[in-house]
C-alpha atoms as a printed R data frame, in Angstrom:
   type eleno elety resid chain resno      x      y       z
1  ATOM     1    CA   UNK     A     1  0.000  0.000   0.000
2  ATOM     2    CA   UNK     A     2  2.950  2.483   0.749
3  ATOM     3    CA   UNK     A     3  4.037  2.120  -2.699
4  ATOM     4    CA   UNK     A     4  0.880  3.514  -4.159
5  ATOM     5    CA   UNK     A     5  0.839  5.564  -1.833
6  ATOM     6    CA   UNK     A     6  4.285  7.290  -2.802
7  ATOM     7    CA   UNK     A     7  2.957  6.904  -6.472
8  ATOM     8    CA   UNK     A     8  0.075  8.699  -6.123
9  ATOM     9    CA   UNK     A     9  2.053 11.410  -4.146
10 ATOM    10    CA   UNK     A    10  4.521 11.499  -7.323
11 ATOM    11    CA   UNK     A    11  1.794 11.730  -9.567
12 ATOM    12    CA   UNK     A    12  0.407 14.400  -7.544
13 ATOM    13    CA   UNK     A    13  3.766 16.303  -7.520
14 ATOM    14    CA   UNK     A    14  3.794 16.047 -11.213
15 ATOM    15    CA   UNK     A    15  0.431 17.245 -12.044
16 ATOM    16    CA   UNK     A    16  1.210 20.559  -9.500
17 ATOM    17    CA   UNK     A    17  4.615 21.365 -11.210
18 ATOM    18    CA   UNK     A    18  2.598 20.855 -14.338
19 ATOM    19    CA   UNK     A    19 -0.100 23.533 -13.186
20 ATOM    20    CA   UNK     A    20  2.275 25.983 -11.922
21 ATOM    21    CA   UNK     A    21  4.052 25.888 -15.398
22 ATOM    22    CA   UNK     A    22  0.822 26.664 -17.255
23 ATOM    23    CA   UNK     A    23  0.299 29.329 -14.910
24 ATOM    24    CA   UNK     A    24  3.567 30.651 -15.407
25 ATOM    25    CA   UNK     A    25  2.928 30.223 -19.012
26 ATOM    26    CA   UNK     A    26 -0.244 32.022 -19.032
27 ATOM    27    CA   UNK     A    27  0.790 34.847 -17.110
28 ATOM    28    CA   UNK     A    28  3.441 35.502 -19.558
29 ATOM    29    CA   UNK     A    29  1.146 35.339 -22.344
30 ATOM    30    CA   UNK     A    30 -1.361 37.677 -20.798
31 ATOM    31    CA   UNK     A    31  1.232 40.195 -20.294
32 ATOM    32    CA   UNK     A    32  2.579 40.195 -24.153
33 ATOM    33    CA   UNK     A    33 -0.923 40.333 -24.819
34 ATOM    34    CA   UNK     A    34 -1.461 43.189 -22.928
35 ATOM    35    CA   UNK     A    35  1.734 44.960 -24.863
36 ATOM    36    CA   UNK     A    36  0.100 43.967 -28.160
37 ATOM    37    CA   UNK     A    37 -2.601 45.819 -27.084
38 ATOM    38    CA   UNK     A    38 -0.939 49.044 -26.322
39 ATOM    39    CA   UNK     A    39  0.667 48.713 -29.039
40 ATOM    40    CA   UNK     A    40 -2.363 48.558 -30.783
41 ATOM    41    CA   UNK     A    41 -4.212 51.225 -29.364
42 ATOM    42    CA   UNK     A    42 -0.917 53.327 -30.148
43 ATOM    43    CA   UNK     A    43 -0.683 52.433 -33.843
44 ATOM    44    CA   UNK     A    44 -4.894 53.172 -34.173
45 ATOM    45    CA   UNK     A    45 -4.346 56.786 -32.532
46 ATOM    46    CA   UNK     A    46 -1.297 57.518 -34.809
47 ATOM    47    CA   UNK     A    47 -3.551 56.106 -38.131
48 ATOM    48    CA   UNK     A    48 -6.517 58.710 -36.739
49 ATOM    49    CA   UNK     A    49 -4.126 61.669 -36.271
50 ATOM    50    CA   UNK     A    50 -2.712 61.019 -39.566
């Protein structure tokens, strides 16, 4: 029983680490996304003015 016990805990360490990469991941692609959109935003002002 221990040793499915300290599989299921593996398993379980794997599938956090897993989340906290796609977190990681996400968060990073939020924040270029946010850039995009400034730059965006910038470029549409500058087409206006023009």
């Amino acid at each position: 029983m221990s040793q499915q016990g300290a599989a299921l805990q593996n398993y379980n360490n794997e599938l956090v680490k897993c989340i906290e990469d796609l977190c990681a991941k996400r968060d990073e692609l939020q924040r270029q996304i946010l850039i995009e959109e400034e730059d965006k935003h910038k470029l549409e002002n500058e087409i206006r003015i023009a």
